[in-house]
C-alpha positions as CSV (number, residue, x, y, z in Angstrom):
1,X,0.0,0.0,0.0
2,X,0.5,3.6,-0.2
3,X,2.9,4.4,3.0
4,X,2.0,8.3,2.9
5,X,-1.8,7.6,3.3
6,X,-2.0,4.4,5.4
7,X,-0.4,6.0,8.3
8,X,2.5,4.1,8.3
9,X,5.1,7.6,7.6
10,X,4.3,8.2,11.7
11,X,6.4,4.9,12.1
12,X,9.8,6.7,10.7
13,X,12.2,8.0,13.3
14,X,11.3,11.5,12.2
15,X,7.8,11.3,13.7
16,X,9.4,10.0,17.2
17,X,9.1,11.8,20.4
18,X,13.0,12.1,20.3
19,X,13.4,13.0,17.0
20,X,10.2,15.2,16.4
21,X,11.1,17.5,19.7
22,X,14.8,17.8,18.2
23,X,13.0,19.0,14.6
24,X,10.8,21.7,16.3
25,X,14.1,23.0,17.6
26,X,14.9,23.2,14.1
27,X,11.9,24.9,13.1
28,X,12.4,27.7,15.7
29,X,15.9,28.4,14.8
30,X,14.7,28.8,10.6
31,X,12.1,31.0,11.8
32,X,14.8,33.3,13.3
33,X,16.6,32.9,9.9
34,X,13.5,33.6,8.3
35,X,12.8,36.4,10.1
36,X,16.0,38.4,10.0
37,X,15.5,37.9,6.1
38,X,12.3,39.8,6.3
39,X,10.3,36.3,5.2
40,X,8.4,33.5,6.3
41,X,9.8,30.0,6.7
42,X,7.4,28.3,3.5
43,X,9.6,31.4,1.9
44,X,12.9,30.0,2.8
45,X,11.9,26.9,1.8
46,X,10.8,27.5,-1.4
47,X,14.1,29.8,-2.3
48,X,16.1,26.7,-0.5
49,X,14.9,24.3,-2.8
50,X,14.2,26.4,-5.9
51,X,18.2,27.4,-5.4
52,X,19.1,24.1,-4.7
53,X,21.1,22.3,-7.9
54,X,19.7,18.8,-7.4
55,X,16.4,20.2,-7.7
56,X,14.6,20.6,-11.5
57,X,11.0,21.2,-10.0
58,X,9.4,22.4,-6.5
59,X,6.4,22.0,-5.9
60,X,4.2,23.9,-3.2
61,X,0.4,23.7,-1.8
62,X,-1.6,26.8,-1.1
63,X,-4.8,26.8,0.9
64,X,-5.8,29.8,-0.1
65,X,-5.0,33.8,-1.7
66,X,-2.8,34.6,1.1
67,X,-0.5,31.6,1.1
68,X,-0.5,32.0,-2.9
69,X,0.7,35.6,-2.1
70,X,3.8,34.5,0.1
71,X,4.2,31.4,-2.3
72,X,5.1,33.2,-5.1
73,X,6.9,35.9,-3.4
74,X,9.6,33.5,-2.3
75,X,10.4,33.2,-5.8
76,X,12.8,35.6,-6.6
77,X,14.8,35.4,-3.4
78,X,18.1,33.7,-4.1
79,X,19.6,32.7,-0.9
80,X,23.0,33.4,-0.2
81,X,25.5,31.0,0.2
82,X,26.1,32.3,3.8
83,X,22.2,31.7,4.6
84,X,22.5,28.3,3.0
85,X,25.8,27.7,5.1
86,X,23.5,28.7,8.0
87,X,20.1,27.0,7.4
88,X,22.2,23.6,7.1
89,X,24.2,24.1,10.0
90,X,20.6,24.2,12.4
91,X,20.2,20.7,11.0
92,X,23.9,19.8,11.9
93,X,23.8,20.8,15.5
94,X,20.4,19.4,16.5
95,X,21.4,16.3,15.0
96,X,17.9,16.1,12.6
97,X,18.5,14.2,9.6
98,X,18.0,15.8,6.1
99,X,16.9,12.3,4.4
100,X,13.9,10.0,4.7
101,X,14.3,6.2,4.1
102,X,10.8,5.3,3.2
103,X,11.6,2.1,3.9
104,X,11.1,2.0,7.5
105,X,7.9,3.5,7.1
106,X,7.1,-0.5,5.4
């Protein structure tokens, strides 16, 4: 079956108490990022992977006109290599993992 709509994704480590307390760390510390940027996190994400080179495509949800708004105003914001240097390092020193392995989720 389908792993993302059985409920079997909240089996991965990510979804863990551990792991999921160490990833709203995270979170906090991009919205800083985020903030001193003058943007939103969805924004950071979508210039993070719309700058990243192993990317071709990103593709984004909106829920409504607002979120549309903010979506494509993320666009033209090129992070530089310093920001990049500095969103990866929040990963690094809480320890979250930047890759799924779907697998587990089986």
């Amino acid at each position: 079956g389908d792993w993302r709509s059985s409920g079997m994704a909240f089996r991965l480590p990510l979804f863990q108490e551990e792991e999921f307390a160490k990833e709203l760390k995270v979170v906090d510390k991009l919205k800083v990022i985020a903030h001193d940027h003058g943007k939103s996190v969805a924004q950071m994400a979508i210039a993070w992977t719309l700058g990243h080179s192993a990317v071709s495509v990103g593709l984004v949800g909106v829920r409504n006109e607002r979120e549309l708004k903010e979506n494509v105003a993320a666009v033209d914001w090129k992070l530089s290599d310093a920001t990049r240097k500095e969103i990866d390092a929040v990963f690094t020193e809480e320890g979250v993992t930047t890759h799924v392995d779907t697998d587990q989720a089986i």
